[in-house]
C-alpha positions in Angstrom: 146.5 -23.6 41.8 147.7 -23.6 45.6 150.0 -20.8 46.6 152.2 -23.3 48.6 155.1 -23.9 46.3 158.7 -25.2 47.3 161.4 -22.2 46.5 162.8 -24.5 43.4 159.3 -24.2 42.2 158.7 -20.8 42.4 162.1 -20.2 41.0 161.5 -22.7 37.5 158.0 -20.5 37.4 159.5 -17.5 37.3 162.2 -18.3 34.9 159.6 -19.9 32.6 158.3 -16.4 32.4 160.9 -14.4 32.5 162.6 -15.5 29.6 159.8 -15.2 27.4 161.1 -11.7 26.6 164.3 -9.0 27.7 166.2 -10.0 30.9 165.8 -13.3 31.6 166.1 -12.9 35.5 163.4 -10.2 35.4 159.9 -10.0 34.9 158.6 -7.3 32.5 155.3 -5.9 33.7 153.4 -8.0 30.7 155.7 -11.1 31.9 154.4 -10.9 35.0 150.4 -10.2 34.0 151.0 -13.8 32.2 152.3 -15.6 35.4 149.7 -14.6 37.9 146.9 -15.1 35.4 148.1 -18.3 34.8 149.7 -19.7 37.7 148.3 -17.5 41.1 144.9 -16.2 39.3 143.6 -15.6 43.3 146.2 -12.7 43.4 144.2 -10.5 41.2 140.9 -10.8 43.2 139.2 -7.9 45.1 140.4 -4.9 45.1 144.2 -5.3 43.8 144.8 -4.6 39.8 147.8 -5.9 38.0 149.4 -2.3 38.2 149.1 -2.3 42.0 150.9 -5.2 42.4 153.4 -4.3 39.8 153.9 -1.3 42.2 154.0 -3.2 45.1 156.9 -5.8 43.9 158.8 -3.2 41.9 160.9 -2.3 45.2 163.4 -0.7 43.6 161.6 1.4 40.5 163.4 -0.4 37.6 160.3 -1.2 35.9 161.2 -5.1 36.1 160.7 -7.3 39.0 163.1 -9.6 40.4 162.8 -12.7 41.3 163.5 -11.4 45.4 160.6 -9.7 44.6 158.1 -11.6 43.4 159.4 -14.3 45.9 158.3 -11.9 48.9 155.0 -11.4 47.4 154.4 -15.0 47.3 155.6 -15.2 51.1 153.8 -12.6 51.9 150.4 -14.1 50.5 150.6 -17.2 51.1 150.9 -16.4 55.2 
């Protein structure tokens, strides 16, 4: 699946995720393992584990990621 995706898409992805469980404008770390594995599988290639990139998106430490911040990672990579 391409990594070129319109902001509205990006945005009914990660709400289709995120409200499989908790806060439904935040992805849990398992939330999230379920999204790139099904919809950006590339992201997990080489060297990066699912923990890293938790890491990475969790800007702010609250053990959820937002959708700012899984929206930068997707800019980010697909650059």
């Amino acid at each position: 699946m391409s990594m070129k995706k319109s902001p509205a898409e990006l945005k009914s992805i990660f709400e289709k995720y995120a409200a499989k469980e908790g806060d439904p404008d935040q992805l849990s770390k398992d939330e999230l393992k379920q999204l790139v594995q099904t919809e950006f599988p590339n992201l997990l290639k080489g060297p990066t584990t699912l923990d890293d990139l938790f890491q990475e998106l969790d800007k702010n430490g609250d053990g959820e990621v937002s959708f700012e911040e899984f929206q930068a990672l997707i800019k980010k990579i697909s650059q």
